[in-house]
Backbone as CSV, one residue per row, in Angstrom:
resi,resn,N_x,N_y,N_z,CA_x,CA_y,CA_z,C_x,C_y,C_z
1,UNK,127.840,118.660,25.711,129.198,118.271,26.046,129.130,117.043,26.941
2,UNK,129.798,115.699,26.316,129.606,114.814,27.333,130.588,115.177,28.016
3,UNK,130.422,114.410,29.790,131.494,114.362,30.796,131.445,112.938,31.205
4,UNK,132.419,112.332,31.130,132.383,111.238,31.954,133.269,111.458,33.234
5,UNK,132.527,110.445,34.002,133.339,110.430,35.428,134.008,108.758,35.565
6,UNK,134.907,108.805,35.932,135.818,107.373,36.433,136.377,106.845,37.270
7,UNK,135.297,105.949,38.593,135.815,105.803,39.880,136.704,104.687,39.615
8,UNK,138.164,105.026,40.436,138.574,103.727,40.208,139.706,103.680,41.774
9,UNK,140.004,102.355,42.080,141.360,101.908,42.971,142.292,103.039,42.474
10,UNK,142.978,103.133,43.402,144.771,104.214,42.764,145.754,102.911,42.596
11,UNK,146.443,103.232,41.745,147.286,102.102,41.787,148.037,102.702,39.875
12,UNK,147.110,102.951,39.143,147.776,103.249,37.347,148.570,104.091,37.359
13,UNK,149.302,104.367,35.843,150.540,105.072,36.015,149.555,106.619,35.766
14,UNK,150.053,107.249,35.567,149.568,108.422,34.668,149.443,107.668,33.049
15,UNK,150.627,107.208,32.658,150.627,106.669,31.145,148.989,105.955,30.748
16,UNK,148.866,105.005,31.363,147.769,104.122,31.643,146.141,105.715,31.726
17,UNK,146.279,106.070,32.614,145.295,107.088,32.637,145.087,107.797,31.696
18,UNK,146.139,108.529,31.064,145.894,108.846,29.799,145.569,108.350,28.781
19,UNK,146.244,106.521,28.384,145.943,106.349,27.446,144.550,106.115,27.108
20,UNK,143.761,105.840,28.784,142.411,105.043,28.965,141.573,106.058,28.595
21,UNK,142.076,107.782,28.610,141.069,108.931,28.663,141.137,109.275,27.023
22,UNK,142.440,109.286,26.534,142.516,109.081,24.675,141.486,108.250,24.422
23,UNK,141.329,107.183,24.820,140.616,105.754,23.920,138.832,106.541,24.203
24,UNK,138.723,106.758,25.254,137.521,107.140,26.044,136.910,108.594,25.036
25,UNK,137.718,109.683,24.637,137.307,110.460,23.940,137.167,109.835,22.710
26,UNK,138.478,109.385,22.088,137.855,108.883,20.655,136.419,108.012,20.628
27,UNK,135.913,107.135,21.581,134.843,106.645,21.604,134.030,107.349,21.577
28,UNK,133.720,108.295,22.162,132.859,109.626,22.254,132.792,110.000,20.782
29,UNK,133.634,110.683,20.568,133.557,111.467,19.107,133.186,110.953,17.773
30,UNK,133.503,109.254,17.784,133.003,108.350,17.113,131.370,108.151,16.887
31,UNK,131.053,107.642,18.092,129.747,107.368,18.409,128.732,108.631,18.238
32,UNK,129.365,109.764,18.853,127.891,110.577,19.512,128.328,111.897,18.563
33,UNK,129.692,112.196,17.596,129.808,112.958,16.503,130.012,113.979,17.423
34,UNK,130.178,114.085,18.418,130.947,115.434,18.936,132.440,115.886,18.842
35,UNK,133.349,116.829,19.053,134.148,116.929,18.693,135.086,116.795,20.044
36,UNK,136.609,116.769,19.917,137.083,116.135,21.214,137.043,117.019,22.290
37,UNK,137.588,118.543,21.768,137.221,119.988,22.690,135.680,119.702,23.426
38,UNK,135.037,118.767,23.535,134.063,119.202,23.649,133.567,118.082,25.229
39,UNK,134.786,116.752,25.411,134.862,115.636,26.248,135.411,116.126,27.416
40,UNK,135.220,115.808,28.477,135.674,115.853,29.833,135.270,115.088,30.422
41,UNK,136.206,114.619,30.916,136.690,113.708,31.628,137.636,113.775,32.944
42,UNK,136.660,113.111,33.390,137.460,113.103,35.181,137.275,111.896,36.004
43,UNK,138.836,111.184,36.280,139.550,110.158,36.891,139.395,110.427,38.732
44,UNK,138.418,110.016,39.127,138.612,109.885,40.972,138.948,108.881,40.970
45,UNK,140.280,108.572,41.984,141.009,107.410,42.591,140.551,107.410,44.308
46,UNK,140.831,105.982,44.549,140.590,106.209,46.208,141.441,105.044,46.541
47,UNK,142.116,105.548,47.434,143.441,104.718,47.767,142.526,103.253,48.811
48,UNK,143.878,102.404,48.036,143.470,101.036,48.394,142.643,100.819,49.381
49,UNK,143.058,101.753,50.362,142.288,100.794,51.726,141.276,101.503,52.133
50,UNK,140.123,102.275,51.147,139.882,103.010,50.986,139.019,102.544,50.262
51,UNK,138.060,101.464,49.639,137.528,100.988,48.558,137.267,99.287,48.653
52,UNK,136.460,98.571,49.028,136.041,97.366,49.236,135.495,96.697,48.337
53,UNK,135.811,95.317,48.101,135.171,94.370,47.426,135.044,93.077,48.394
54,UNK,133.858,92.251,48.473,133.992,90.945,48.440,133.662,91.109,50.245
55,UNK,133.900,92.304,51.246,134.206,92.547,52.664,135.507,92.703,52.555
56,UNK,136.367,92.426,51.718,137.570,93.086,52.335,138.067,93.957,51.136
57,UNK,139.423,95.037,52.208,139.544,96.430,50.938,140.620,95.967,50.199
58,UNK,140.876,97.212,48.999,141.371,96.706,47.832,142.916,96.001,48.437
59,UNK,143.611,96.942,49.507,144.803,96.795,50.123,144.994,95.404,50.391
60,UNK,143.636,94.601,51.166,143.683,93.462,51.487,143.862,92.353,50.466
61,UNK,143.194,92.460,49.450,143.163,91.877,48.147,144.054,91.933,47.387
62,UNK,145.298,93.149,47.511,146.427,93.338,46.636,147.336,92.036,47.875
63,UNK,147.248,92.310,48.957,148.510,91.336,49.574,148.159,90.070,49.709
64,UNK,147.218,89.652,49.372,146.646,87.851,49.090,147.502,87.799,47.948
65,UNK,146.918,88.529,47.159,147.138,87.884,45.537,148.589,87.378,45.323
């Protein structure tokens, strides 16, 4: 049974999360012939200021832009 894990910024809708975890199983089931019952998948978010790039956090980088 594959599992993938998915660190990411918080910031997507749910819509977005789902559609990214649909696309993510069908890739699976494609490739490695497993069936979709069989994918798990799990989305960790970590809020903006909470997550760094570059020395500064994501929070900082959302209010430049």
């Amino acid at each position: 049974m594959p599992e993938i894990t998915i660190n990411m910024a918080a910031g997507r809708t749910d819509e977005q999360k789902k559609g990214m975890m649909v696309d993510i199983t069908a890739a699976l089931v494609k490739n490695l012939g497993v069936e979709p019952d069989a994918v798990v998948i799990q989305i960790n978010e970590a809020p903006l200021q909470h997550k760094m790039k570059g020395g500064k956090t994501y929070l900082e980088r959302q209010k430049k832009a």
